[in-house]
N, C-alpha and C positions, 0 to 999 in steps of 0.2 A: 827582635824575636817576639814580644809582647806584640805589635805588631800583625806579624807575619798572623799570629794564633788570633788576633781581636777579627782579621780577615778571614780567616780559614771558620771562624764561629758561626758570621755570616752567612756559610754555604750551608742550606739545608742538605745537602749530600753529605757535609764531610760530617756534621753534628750525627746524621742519622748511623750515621757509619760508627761512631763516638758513643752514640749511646744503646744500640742495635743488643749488644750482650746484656745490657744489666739486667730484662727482662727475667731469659734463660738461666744468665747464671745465678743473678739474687733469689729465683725461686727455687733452683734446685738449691744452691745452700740453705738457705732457710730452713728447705723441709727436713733437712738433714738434721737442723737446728732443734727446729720441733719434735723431730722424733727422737731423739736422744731427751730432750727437756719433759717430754711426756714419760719415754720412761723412767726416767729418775725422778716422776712428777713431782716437778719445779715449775711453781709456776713464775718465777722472776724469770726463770729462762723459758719460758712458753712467750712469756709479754716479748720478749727481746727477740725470739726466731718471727713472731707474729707481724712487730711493728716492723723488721724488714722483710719480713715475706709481703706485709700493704704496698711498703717503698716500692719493689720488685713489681710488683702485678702492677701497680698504679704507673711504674715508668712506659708501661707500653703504649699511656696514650702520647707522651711527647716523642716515641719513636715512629710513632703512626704518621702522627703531624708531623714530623720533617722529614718521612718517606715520602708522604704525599708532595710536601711540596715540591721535593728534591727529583718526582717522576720525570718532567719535563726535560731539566738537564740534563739530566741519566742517559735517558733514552737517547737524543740525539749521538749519543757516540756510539751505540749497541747495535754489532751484527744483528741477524733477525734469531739466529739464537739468543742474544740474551737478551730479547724483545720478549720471545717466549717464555724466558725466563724471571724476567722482571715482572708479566704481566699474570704469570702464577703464581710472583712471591709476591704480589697484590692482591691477588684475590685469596690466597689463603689469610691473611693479615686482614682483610676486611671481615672474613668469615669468621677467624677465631679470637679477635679481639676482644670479643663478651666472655671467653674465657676467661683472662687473665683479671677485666673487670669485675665480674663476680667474684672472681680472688680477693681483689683487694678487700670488697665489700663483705665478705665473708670474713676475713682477716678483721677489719674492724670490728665486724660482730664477735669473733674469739676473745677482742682485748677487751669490749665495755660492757656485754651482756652478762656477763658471768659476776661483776659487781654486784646487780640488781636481783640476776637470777643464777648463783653456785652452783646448781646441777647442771647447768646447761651448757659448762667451759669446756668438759671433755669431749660430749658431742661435736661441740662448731670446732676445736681441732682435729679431732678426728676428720672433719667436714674440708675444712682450711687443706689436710693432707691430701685428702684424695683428689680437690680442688687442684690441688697445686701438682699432681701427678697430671693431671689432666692439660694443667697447661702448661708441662716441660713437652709433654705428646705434642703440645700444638707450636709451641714456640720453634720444636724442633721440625716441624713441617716448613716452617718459614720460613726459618734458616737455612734447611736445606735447599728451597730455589732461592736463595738472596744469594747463596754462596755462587749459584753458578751464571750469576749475572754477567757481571766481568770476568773473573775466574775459568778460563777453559780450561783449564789442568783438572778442574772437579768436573765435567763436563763431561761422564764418564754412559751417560744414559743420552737418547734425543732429547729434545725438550719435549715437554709435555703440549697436549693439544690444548683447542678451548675448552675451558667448563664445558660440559651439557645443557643444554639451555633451561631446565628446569633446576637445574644448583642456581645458575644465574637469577633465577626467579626470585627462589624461595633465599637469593642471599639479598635480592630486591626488596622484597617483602620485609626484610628483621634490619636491615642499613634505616628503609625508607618509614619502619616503624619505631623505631628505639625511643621519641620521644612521646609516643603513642599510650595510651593509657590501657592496661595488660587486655580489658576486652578488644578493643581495637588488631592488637596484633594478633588475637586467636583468630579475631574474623577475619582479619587479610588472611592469613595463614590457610583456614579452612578455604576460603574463595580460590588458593592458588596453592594449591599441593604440589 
């Protein structure tokens, strides 16, 4: 058995499959966390919706990394439906992945600013919340074509076409800028609308 599972760990397919939820669901529990901890302003239970709502937004990047790697394999077994569908539930996961990133980063900001500067905790949860509304929106785009990869029984719509080639761009532009210094990404940005 021990085994069987040290194998199956291996497979960036089956990990990404494994770990694919925690995103979605640690962030909507959280916010649940947080807004009940807000109003009964607690702040021990603010730190504790906080430190897992970071957990949550920060697991998207090792869902990222073992979709990517696990494309290759996927694919060769997929109709040209769930071609279409894998390569929507990739491109929305490249696009809205700075959501969940700012979450977390947001989320740290709720836990340690507020020691140095007190007025400023309710703000960044308030902030951390709408954040995190933002990206149950997007995690749920994701999920929705991830589900209908293999899955024909969800398969209830055609697949979706290509991006337009200007989302393609401008998803060009913030992939190929992210480690870019924030003037940089305006002027790509500006250059290519």
């Amino acid at each position: 058995m021990i085994e069987t599972l040290l194998r199956d760990l291996r497979q960036p397919e089956y990990v990404h499959t494994l770990l694919n939820p925690l995103p979605v669901y640690g962030v909507g529990l959280s916010l649940i966390g947080l807004v009940i901890a807000l109003l009964l302003r607690s702040r021990p239970a603010q730190i504790t919706a906080l430190v897992l709502m970071f957990l949550s937004a920060a697991a998207a990047w090792p869902v990222i990394h073992f979709g990517e790697n696990a494309y290759n394999n996927v694919l060769t077994s997929l109709d040209d439906d769930g071609r279409a569908w894998m390569d929507a539930h990739e491109e929305r996961a490249e696009m809205f992945m700075y959501v969940f990133y700012a979450l977390a980063v947001v989320s740290l900001a709720a836990l340690f600013l507020p020691k140095k500067w007190p007025k400023c905790g309710t703000p960044l949860v308030v902030l951390a919340m709408v954040m995190a509304v933002f990206a149950l929106s997007a995690g749920a785009s994701i999920a929705y074509a991830g589900g209908k990869i293999r899955h024909r029984e969800f398969r209830t719509v055609p697949p979706p076409q290509k991006a337009p080639k200007a989302l393609i761009e401008w998803r060009r532009v913030l992939v190929g800028a992210t480690l870019a210094h924030p003037a940089q990404i305006i002027g790509q940005a500006v250059r290519h609308p």
